[in-house]
VOGU-3710 file (C-alpha; in Angstrom, 3 decimals, decimal comma):
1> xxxxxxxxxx> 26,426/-16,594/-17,928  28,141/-16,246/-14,830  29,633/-19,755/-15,109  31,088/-18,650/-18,442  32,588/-15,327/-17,500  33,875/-15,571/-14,108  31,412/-12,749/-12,811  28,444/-13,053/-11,328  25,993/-10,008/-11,929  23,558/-8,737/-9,105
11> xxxxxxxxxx> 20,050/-7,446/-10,157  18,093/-4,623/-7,636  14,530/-4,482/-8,220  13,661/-1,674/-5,787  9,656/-0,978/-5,864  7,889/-3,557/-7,902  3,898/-3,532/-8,525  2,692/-5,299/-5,066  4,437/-4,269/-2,687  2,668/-1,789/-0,100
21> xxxxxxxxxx> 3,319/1,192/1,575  1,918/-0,817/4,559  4,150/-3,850/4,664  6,941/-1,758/4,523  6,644/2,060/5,279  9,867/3,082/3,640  9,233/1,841/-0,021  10,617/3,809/-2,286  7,481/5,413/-4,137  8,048/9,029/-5,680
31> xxxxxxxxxx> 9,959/9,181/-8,674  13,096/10,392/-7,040  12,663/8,020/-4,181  12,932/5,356/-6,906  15,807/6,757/-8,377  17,874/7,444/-5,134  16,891/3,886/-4,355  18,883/2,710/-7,107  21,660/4,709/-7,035  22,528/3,955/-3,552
41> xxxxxxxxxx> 21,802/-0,355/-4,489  24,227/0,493/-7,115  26,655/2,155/-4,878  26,766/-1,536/-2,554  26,975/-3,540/-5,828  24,055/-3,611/-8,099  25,087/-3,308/-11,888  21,639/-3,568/-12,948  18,453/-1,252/-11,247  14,731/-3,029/-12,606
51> xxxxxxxxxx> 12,228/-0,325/-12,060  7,916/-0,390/-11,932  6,719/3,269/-10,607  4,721/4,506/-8,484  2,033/7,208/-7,708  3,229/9,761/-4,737  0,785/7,587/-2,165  2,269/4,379/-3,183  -0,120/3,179/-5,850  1,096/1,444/-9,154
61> xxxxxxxxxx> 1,955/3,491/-11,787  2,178/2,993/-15,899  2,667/6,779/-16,917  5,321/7,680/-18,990  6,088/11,021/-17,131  6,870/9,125/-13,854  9,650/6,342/-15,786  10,310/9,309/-17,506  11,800/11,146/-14,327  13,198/7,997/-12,776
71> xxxxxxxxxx> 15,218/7,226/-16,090  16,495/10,938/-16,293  17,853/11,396/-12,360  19,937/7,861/-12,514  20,794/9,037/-16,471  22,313/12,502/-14,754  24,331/11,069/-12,137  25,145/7,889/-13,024  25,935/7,322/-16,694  27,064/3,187/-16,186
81> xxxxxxxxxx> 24,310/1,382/-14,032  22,246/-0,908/-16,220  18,158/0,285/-16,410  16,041/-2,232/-16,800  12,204/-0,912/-17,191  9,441/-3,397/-16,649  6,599/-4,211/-19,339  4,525/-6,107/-16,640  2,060/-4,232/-15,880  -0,898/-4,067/-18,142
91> xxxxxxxxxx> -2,130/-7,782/-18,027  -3,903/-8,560/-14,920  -7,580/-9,646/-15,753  -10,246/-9,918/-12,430  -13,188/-11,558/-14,008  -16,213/-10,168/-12,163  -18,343/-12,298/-9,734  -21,850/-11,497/-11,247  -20,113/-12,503/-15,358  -16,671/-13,965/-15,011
101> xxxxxxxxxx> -16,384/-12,910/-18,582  -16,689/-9,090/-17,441  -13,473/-7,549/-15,954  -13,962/-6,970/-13,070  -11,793/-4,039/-9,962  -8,835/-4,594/-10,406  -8,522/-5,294/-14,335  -5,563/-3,774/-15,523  -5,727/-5,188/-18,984  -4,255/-2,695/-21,970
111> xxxxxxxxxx> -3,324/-2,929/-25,519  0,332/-4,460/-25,510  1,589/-1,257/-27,260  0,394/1,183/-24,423  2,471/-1,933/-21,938  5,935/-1,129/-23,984  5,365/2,817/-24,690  7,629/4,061/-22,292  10,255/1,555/-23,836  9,633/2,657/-26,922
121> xxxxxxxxxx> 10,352/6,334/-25,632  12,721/6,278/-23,283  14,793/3,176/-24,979  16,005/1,623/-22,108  19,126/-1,154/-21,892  16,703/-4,099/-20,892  13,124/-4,358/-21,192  11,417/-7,177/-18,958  8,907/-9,385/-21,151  6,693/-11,463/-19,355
131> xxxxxxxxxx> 6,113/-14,877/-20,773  3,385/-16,115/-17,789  -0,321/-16,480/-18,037  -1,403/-17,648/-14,787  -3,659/-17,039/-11,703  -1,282/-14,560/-9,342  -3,161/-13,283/-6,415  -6,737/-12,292/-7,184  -6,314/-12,089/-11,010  -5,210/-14,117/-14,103
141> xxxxxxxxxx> -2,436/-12,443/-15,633  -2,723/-13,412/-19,352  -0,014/-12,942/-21,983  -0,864/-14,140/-25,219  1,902/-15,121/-27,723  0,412/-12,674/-30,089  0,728/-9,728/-27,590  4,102/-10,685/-26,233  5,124/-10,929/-29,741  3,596/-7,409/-30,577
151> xxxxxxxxxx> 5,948/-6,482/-27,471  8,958/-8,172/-28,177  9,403/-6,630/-31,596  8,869/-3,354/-30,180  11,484/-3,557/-26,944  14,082/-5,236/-29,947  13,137/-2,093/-32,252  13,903/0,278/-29,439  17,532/-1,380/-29,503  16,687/-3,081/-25,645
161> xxxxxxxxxx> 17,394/-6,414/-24,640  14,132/-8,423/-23,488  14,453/-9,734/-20,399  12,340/-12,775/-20,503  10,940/-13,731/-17,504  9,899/-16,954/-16,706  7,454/-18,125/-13,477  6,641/-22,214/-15,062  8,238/-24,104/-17,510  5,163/-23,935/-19,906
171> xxxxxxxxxx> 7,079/-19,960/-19,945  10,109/-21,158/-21,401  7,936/-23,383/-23,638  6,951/-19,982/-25,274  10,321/-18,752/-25,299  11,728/-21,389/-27,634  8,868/-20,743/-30,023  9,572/-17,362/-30,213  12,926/-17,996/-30,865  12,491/-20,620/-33,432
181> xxxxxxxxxx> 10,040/-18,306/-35,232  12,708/-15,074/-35,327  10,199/-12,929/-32,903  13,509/-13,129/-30,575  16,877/-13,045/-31,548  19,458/-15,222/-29,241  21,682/-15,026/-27,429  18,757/-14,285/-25,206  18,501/-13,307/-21,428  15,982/-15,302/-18,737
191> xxxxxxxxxx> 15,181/-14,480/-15,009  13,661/-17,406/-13,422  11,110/-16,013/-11,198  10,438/-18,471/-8,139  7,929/-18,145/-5,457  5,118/-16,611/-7,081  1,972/-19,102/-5,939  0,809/-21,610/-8,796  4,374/-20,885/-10,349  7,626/-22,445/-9,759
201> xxxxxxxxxx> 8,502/-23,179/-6,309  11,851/-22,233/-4,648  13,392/-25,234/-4,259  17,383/-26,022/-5,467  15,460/-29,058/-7,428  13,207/-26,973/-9,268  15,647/-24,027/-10,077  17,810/-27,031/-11,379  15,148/-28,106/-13,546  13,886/-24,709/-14,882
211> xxxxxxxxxx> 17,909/-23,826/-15,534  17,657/-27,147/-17,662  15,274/-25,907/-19,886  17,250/-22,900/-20,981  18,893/-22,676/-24,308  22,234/-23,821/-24,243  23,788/-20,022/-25,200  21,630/-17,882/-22,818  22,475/-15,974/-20,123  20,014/-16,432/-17,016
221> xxxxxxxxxx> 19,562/-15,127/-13,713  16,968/-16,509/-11,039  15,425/-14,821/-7,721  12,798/-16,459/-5,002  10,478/-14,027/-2,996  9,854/-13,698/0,500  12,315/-15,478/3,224  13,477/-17,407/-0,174  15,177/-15,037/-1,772  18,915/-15,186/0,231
231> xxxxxxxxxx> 19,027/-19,399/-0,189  17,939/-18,984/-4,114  20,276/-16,298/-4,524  23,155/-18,997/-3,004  21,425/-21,439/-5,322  21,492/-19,804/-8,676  25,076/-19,015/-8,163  26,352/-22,065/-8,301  24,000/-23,355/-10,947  25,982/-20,085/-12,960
241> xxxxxxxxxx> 23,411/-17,538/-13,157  22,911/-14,129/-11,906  20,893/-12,869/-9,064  18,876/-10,395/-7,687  17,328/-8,877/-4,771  15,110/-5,767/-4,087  12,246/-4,895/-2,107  10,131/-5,804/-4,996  10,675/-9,217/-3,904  11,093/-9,188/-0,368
251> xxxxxxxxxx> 11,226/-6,691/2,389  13,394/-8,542/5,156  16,899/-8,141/5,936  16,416/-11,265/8,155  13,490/-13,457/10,084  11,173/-10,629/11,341  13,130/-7,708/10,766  12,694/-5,184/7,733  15,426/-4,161/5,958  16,629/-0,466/6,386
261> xxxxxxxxxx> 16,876/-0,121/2,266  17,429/-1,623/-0,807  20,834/-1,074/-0,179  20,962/-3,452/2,369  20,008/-6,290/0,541  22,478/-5,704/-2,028  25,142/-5,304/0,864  23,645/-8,777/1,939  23,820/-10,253/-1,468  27,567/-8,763/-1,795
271> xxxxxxxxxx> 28,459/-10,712/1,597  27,131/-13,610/0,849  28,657/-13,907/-2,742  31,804/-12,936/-1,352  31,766/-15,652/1,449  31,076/-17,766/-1,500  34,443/-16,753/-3,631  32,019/-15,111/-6,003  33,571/-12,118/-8,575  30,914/-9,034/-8,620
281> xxxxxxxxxx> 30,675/-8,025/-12,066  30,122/-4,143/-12,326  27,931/-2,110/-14,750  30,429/-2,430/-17,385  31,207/-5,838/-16,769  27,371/-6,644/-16,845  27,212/-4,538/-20,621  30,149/-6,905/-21,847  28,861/-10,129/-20,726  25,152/-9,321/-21,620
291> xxxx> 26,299/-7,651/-24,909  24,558/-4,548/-24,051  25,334/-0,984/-25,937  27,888/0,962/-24,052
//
């Protein structure tokens, strides 16, 4: 934890799985788009890039070749910077109008082994693991405990740490189970997701209360979308987590004006920790206090 080691460290989530080509024209989409994205975030002060992919025209991708490619250009020129590969997609459901027990467009439903294959391949440091199933949008994204659990042992097999995030407290709920059943192994790492409609909201009162839910000995970082995500950032740092920013989340430098690059919002986050007396951690900082492989 931050609180615990003196260093705070900052997260860049660079492309996500919802954010369009038309609400920002310059999001990073091609595989070495994603890449230089991250580089350059970890140039202002990221120590850890989380990466979705895309399709060439902007479209969500799951294939292996494209985290594939992403994973080898930040591998080849920088060895340090944390990769943290999502397992998200894979577990949106859109019942249909005419038989709501019919997916419907927009299902994106797979087996939870095809959801962690390109972990399993390309053995990243951290592997997100979702712990929500809730309405998000136009679908219900659905995680049962027996898939996540099918997911978690794989990430832990490949030798990554889960990253378990967390969007309601019924989500941490899940985590302690898992934990008290050996699925996860502690010391364990959260990211309190705020913002997300139907989910926790991003307010210093319930980032206080989520953090309170924790276990005692994990390590935790938080992030709010939209205009939220520069007060929450200020918010989880002096609760003692970690933070994060990206265009994943939010694609505003400030009120009305879109942010030249992921690298910007780091250089934002940097300021603002700084102004605060924060201590950056750096890539191998972030190994140490996560107890990542080095």
């Amino acid at each position: 934890m931050a609180g615990k080691s003196g260093k705070t460290i900052l997260t860049v989530a660079v492309t996500g799985n919802l954010t369009t080509i038309e609400q920002h024209p310059g999001l990073p989409c091609t595989p070495e788009q994603i890449a230089n994205a991250c580089l350059e975030s970890a140039k202002a002060g990221a120590a850890i890039a989380h990466i979705h992919v895309r399709h060439p025209d902007g479209r969500p991708s799951t294939e292996l070749a494209h985290y594939r490619e992403v994973v080898e250009r930040i591998r080849d020129r920088n060895s340090e910077l944390i990769i943290n590969l999502t397992t998200g997609p894979g577990g949106r459901f859109v019942p249909s109008k005419d038989d709501p027990k019919i997916a419907g467009p927009g299902t994106s439903a797979m087996h939870p082994l095809k959801r962690v294959e390109h972990i399993v391949e390309l053995k990243p440091d951290i592997a997100t693991l979702d712990l929500n199933t809730m309405w998000s949008g136009s679908a219900a994204v659905i995680n049962p405990p027996g898939n996540v659990t099918i997911m978690a042992n794989e990430i832990q097999k490949a030798g990554s740490k889960p990253e378990l995030e967390v969007f309601d407290s019924g989500d941490i709920q899940l985590a302690h189970a898992l934990l008290d059943q050996g699925v996860l192994k502690g010391p364990q790492l959260f990211q309190i997701v705020m913002g997300v409609r139907y989910g926790f909201v991003s307010t210093p009162q319930t980032l206080m209360y989520a953090h309170s839910l924790l276990p005692k000995d994990a390590a935790w970082a938080a992030f709010a979308i939209g205009r939220w995500e520069f007060p929450m950032l200020t918010q989880a740092w002096f609760l003692g987590g970690h933070v994060r920013v990206g265009m994943e989340d939010n694609v505003y430098i400030s009120k009305g004006k879109l942010t030249p690059s992921n690298a910007a919002l780091c250089e934002k986050a940097v300021r603002i920790l700084d102004d605060l007396g924060a201590e950056l951690a750096t890539a191998k900082d972030a190994r140490a206090i996560l107890g990542l492989r080095g």
